[in-house]
C-alpha positions in Angstrom: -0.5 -31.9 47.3 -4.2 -31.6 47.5 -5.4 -32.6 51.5 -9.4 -33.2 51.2 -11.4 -31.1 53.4 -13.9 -34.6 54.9 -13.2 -37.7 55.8 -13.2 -40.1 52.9 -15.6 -43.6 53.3 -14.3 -46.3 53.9 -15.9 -47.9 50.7 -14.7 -44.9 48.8 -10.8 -45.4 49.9 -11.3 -48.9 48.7 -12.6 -48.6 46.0 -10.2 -46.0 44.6 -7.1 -48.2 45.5 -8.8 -50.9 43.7 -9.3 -48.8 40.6 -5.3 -47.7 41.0 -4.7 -51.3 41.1 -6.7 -52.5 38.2 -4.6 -49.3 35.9 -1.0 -50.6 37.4 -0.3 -54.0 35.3 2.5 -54.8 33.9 3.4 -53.9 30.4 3.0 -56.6 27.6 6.5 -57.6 26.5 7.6 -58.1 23.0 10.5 -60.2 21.5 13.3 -58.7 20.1 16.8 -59.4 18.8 19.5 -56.4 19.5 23.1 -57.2 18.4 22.1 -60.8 18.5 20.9 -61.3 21.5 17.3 -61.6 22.4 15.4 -59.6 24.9 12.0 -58.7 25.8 11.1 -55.4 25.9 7.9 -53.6 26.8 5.8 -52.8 23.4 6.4 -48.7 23.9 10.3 -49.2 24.0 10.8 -51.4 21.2 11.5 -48.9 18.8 14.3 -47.1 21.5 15.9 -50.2 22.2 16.3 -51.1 18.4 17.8 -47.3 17.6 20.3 -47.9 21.2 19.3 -45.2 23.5 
């Protein structure tokens, strides 16, 4: 793991969680029906979950 070689700002710290934060959301869902039931599943998976792995 990388260890930085100065202290960071406090400013800086901050505003690098806050960019983490704004790139952590949660994943848009999407409707669909597998065997007949209906479940929402995030937009990437649909096609997995339709297939059943």
């Amino acid at each position: 793991m990388a260890v930085p070689k100065r202290q960071m700002s406090r400013s800086n710290t901050r505003t690098r969680r806050a960019a983490w934060m704004a790139k952590a959301r949660v994943p848009d869902l999407v409707p669909i029906t597998v065997d007949g039931e209906r479940k929402l599943v995030p937009r990437k998976l649909v096609r997995h979950y339709q297939r059943g792995l």
